[in-house]
DOVEX-882687 format. One record per residue (C-alpha): residue in three letters; x, z, y. Coordinates in steps of 0.05 Angstrom, whole numbers, plus 5000, padded with zeros to 4 digits. Layout:
% residues N
vovo aa = ALA; px = X; pz = Z; py = Y
...
***
This chain:
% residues 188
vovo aa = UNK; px = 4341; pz = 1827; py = 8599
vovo aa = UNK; px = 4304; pz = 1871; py = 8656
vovo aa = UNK; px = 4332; pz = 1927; py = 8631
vovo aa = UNK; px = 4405; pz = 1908; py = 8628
vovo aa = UNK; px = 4402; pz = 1875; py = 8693
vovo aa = UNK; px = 4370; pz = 1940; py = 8726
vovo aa = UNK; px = 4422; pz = 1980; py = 8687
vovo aa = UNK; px = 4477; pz = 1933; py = 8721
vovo aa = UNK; px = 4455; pz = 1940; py = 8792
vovo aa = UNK; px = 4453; pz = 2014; py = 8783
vovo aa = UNK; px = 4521; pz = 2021; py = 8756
vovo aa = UNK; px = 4535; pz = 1976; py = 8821
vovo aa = UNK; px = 4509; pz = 2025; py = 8864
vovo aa = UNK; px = 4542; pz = 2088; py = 8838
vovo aa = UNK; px = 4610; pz = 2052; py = 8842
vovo aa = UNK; px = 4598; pz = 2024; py = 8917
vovo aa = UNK; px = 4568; pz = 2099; py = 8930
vovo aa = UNK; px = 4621; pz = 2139; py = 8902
vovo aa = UNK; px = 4680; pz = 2085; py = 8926
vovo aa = UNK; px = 4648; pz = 2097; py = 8996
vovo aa = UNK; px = 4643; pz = 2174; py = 8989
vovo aa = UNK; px = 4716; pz = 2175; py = 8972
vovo aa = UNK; px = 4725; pz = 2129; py = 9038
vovo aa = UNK; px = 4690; pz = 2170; py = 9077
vovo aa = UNK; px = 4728; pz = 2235; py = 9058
vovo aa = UNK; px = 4807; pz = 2196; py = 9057
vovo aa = UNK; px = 4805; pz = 2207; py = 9129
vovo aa = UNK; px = 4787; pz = 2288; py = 9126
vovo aa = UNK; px = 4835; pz = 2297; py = 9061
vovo aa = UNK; px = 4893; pz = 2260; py = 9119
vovo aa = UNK; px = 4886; pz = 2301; py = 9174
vovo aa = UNK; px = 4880; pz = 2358; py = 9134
vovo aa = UNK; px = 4961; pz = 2338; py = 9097
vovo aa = UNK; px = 4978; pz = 2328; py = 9170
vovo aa = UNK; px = 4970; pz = 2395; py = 9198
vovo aa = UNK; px = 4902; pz = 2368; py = 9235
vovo aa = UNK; px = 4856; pz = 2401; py = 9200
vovo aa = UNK; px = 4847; pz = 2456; py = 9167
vovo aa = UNK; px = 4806; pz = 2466; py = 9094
vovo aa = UNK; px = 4759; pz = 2529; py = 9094
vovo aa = UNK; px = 4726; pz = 2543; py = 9029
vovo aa = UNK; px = 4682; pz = 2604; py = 8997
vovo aa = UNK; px = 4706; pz = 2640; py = 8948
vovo aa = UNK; px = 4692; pz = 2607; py = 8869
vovo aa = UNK; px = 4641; pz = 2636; py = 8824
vovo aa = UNK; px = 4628; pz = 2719; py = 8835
vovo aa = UNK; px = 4565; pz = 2727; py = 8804
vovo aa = UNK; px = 4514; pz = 2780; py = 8849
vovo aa = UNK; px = 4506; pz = 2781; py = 8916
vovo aa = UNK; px = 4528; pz = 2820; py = 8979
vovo aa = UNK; px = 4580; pz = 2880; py = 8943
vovo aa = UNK; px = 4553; pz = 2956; py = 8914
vovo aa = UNK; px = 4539; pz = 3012; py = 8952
vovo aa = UNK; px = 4603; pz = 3036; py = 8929
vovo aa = UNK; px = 4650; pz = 2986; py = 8950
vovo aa = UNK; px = 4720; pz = 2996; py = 8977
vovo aa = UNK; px = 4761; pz = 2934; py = 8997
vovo aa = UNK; px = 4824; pz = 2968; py = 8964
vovo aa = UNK; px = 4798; pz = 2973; py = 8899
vovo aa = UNK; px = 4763; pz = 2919; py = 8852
vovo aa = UNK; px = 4737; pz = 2956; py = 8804
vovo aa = UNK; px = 4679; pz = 2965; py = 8862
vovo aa = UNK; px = 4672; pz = 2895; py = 8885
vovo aa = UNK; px = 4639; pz = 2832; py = 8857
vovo aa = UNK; px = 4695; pz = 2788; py = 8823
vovo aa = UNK; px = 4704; pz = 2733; py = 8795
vovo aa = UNK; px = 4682; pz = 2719; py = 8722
vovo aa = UNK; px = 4719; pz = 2662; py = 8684
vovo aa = UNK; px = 4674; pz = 2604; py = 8710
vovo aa = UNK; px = 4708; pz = 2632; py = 8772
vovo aa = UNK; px = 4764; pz = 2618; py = 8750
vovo aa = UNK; px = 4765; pz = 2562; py = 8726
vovo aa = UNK; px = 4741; pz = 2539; py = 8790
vovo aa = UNK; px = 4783; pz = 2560; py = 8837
vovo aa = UNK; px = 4842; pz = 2534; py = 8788
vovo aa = UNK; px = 4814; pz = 2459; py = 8797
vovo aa = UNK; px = 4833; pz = 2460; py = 8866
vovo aa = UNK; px = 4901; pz = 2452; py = 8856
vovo aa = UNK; px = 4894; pz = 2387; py = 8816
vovo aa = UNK; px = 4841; pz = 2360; py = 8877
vovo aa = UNK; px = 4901; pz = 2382; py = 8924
vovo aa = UNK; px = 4952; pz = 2354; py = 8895
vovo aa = UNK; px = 4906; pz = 2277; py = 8880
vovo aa = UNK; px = 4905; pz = 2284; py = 8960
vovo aa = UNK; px = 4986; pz = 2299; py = 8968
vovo aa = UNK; px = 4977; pz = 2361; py = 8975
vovo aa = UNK; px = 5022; pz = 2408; py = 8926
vovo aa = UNK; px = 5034; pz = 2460; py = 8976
vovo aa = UNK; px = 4999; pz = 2500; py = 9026
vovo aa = UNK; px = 4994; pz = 2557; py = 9076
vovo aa = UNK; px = 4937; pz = 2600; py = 9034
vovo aa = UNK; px = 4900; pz = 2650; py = 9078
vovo aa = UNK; px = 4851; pz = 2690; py = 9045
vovo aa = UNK; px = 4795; pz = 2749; py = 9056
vovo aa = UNK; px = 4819; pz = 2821; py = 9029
vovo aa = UNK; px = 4763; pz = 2826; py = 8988
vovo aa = UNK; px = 4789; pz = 2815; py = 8921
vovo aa = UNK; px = 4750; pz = 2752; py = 8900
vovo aa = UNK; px = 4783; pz = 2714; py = 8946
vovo aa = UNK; px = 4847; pz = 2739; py = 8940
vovo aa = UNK; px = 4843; pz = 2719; py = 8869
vovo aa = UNK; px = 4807; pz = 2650; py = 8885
vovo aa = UNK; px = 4870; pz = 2635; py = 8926
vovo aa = UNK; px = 4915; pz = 2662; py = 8880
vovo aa = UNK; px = 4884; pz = 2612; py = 8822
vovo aa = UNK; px = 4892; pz = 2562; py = 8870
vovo aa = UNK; px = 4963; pz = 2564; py = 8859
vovo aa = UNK; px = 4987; pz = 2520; py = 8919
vovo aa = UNK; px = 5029; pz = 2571; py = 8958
vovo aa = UNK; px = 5029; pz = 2652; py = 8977
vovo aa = UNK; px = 4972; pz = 2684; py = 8991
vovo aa = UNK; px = 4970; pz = 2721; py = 9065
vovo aa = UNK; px = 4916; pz = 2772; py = 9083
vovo aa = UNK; px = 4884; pz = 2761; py = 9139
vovo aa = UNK; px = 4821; pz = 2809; py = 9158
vovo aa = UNK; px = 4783; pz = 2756; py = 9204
vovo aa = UNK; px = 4761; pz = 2735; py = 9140
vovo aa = UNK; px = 4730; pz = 2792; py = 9111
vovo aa = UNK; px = 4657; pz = 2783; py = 9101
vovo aa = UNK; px = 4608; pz = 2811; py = 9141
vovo aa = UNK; px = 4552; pz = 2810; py = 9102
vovo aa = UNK; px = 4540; pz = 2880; py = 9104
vovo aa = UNK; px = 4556; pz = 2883; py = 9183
vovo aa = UNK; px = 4532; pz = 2823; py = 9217
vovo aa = UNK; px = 4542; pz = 2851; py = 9286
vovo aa = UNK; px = 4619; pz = 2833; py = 9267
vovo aa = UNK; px = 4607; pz = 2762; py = 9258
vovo aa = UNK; px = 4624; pz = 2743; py = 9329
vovo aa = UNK; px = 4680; pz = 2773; py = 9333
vovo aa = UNK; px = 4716; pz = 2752; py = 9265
vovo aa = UNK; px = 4706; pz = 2684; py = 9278
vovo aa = UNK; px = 4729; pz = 2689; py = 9346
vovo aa = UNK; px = 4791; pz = 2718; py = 9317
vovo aa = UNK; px = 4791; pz = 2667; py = 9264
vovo aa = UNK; px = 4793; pz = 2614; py = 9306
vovo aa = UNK; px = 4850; pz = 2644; py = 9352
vovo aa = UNK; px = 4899; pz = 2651; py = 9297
vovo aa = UNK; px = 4885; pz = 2594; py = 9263
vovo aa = UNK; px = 4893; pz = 2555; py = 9331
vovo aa = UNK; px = 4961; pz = 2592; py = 9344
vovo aa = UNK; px = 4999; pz = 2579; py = 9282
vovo aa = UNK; px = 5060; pz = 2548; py = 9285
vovo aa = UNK; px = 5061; pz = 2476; py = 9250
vovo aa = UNK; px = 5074; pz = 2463; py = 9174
vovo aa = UNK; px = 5040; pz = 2465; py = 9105
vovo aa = UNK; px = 4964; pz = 2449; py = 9105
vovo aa = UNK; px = 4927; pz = 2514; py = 9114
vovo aa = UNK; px = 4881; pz = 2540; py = 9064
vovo aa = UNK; px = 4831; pz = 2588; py = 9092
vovo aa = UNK; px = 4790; pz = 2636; py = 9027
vovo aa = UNK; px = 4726; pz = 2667; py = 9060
vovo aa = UNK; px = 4662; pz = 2680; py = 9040
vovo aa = UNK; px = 4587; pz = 2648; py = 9061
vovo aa = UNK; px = 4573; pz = 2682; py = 9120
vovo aa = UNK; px = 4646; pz = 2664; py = 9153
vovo aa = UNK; px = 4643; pz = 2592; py = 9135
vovo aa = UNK; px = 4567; pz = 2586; py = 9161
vovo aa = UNK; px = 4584; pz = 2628; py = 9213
vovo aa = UNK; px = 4646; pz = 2569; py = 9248
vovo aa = UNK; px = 4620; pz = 2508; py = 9214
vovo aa = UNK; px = 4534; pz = 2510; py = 9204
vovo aa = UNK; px = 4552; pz = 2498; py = 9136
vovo aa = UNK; px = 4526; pz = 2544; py = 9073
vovo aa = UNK; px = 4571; pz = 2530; py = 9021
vovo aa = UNK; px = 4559; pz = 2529; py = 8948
vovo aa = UNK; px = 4613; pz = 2574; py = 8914
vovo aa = UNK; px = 4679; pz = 2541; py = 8908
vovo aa = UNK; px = 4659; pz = 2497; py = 8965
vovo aa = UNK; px = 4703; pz = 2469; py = 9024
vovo aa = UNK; px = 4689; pz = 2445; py = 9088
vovo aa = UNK; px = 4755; pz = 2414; py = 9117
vovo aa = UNK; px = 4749; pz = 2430; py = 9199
vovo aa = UNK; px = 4794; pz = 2384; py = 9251
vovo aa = UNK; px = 4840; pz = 2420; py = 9295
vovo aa = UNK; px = 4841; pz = 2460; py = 9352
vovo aa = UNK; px = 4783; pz = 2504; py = 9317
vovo aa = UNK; px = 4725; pz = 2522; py = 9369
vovo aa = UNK; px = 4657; pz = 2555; py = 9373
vovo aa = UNK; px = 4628; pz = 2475; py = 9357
vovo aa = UNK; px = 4680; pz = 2457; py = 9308
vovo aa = UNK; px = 4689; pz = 2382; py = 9281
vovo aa = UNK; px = 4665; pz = 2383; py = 9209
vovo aa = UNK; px = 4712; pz = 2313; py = 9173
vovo aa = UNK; px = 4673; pz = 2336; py = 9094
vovo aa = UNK; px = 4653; pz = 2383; py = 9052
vovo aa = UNK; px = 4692; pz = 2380; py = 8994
vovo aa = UNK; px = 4697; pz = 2410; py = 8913
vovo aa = UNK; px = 4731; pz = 2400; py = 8856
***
């Protein structure tokens, strides 16, 4: 008798818990479908760290990629999306090729290069002044779509404070600023 009524309240809790998690993210998963917000996310699953000594950004054969897990991951974002109204969106992505694919997977609208995004990992000293640039572009595009923006770690920590997990989001109000408003951190 103990056990099932211990058992019950429990269940209680996770459904209150997760039924108020969802709450608490409806508001984020809004402003990002109404262009105010924008939904920044690491790459999905590329085993290693950092990229080898012999990388080149134009060829992938020398950079970490993604592995199927990857894959799969960055595919369940679509599905997430679209539970949230969004089907389409303005996908932005780092030239390093495991985002490129990650926003590819994603499969929720083009994919446009843009180099703020690059990781600097390797060359922290750029930090500052990618995200700078980040945020001015991102501040300066025209209304539409929900934007997408595929980074890496040290970008997304970088604006928001946040380390992601792989495959993570962090959905950031509008304007974007040096002390951005974080709505959730989000994954499929």
């Amino acid at each position: 008798m103990i056990s099932r009524l211990l058992l019950s309240g429990l269940l209680s809790f996770v459904f209150c818990f997760n039924a108020f998690a969802a709450d608490a993210n409806a508001e984020a998963w809004e402003a990002l479908r109404e262009g105010r917000a924008v939904l920044m996310l690491r790459h999905a699953l590329a085993p290693g760290t950092g990229d080898p000594a012999n990388f080149r950004v134009d060829d992938c054969s020398t950079q970490r990629n993604l592995n199927d897990t990857g894959r799969e991951q960055a595919r369940a974002w679509k599905p997430l999306l679209a539970e949230h109204g969004i089907d389409q969106a303005r996908m932005f992505s780092s030239q390093w090729c495991r985002c490129l694919e990650t926003a590819r997977e994603m499969n929720v609208g083009p994919v446009e290069e843009m180099k703020s995004l690059n990781s600097f990992f390797r060359n922290r000293g750029d930090g500052q002044m990618q995200t700078e640039q980040t945020i001015a572009i991102v501040n300066e595009l025209e209304p539409g779509p929900p934007v997408v923006l595929v980074s890496h770690q040290v970008n997304v920590t970088a604006l928001t404070d946040v380390y992601p997990s792989s495959n993570e989001g962090v959905v950031i109000a509008l304007p974007l600023s040096e002390n951005p408003t974080i709505l959730a951190r989000v994954s499929p």
